[in-house]
C-alpha positions in Angstrom: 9.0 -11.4 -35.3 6.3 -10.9 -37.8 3.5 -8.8 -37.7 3.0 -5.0 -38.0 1.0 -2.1 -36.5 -1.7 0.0 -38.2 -2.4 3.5 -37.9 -5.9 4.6 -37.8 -5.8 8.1 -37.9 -7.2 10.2 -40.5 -3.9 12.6 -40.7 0.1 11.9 -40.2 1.0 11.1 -37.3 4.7 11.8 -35.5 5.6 8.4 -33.1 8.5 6.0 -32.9 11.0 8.7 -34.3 9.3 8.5 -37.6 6.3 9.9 -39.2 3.4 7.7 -40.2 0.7 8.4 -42.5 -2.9 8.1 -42.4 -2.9 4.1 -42.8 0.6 3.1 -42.8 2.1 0.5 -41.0 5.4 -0.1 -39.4 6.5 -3.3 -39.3 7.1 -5.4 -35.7 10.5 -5.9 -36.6 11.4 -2.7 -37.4 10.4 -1.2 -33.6 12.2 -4.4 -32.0 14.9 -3.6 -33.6 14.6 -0.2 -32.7 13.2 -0.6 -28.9 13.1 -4.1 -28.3 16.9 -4.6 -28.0 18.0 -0.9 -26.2 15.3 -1.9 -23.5 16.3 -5.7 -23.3 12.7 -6.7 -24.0 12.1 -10.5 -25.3 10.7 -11.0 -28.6 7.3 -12.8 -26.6 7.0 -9.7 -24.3 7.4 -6.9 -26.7 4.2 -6.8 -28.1 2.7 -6.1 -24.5 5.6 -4.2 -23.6 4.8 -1.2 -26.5 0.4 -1.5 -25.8 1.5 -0.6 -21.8 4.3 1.9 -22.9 4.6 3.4 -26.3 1.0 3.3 -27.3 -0.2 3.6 -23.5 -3.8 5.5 -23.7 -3.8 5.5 -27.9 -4.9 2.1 -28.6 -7.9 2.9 -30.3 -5.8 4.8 -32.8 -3.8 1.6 -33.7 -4.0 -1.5 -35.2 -2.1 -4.3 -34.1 -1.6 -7.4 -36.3 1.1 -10.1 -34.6 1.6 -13.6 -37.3 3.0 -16.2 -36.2 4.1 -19.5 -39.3 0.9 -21.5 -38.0 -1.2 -18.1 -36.3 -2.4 -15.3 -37.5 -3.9 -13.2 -34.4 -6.4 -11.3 -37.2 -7.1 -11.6 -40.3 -4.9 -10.4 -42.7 -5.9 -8.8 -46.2 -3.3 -8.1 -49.0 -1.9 -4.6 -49.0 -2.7 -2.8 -52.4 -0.4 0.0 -51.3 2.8 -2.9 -51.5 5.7 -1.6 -53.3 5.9 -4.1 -56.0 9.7 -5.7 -56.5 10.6 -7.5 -59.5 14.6 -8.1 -60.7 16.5 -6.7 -63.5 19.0 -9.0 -65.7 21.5 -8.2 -63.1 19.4 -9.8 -60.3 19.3 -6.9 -58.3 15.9 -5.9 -56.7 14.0 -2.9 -58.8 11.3 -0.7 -57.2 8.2 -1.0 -59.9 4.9 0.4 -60.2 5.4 3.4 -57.4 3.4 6.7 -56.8 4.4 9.9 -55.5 2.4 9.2 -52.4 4.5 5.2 -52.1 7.8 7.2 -52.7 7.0 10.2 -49.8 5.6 7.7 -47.6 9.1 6.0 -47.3 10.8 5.5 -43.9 14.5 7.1 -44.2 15.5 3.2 -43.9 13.7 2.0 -46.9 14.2 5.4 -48.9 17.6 4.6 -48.4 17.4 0.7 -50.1 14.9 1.8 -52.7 15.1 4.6 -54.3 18.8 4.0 -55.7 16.4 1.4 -57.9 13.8 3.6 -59.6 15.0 4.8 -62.9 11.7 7.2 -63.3 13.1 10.2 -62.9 10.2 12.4 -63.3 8.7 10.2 -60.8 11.7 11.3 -58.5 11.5 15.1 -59.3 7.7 14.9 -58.8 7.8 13.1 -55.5 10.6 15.3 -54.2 8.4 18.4 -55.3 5.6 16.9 -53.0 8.2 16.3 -50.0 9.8 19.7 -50.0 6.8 21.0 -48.0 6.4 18.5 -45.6 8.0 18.6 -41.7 10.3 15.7 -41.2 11.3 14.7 -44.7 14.6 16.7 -44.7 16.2 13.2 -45.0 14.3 11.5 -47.7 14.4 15.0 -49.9 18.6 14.2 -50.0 18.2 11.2 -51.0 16.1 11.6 -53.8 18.5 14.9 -54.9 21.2 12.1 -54.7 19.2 10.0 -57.1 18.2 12.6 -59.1 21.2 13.6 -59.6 23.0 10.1 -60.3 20.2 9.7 -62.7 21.5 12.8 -64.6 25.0 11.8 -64.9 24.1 8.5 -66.4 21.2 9.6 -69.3 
């Protein structure tokens, strides 16, 4: 399932056990995994399934984009907000090219595959500065004191 859903709102917003902010998107995938399977829902009928139930009434606060291989149900513009990958010698996947506001806007999921990758510590210190205050990122602050503190041990 490809495809993701937009948030239009001008502030954070708390649905699908996650926090979203003011333009992020959370990919199809993610919330079938998540939903989709617990409820027995079919990949075809999910889409439907979360307008009539999860997002029942706030529609006009989100943007849903479905692609298909051969259809695309809008049109798509690149993200600039993409994290951008590249490899190291090793051939592992490296984080590159991230702001504060890329690191704190993390899902715990992601947080958890990506930031083991970023060497920038200050980057890390700054972004857990900027994470401290905020409800709901108990979770990403540990793992970027874990990093932190790997980092340490290493240099």
């Amino acid at each position: 399932m490809e495809g993701y859903i937009k948030s239009k709102k001008t502030s954070w917003v708390h649905i699908f056990k996650m926090s979203i902010r003011p333009g992020g998107e959370v990919p199809l995938q993610e919330l079938y995994d998540m939903y989709g399977k617990k409820h027995n829902i079919e990949e075809k009928d999910f889409v439907t399934w979360l307008k009539n139930v999860k997002l029942k009434g706030k529609l006009d606060q989100w943007q849903i984009v479905e692609q298909d291989s051969d259809y695309v149900s809008e049109v798509v513009s690149p993200k600039s907000e993409d994290v951008k990958y590249e490899t190291n010698t090793k051939g592992d996947v490296v984080a590159r090219k991230m702001t504060i506001e890329d690191v704190i806007a993390l899902p715990v999921r992601k947080a958890r595959d990506i930031i083991p990758t970023i060497m920038d510590e200050k980057l890390l210190k700054y972004s857990l500065q900027a994470a401290k205050p905020k409800p709901g990122k108990e979770s990403l602050c540990r793992i970027l004191e874990k990093r932190i503190g790997e980092l340490r041990l290493t240099m």
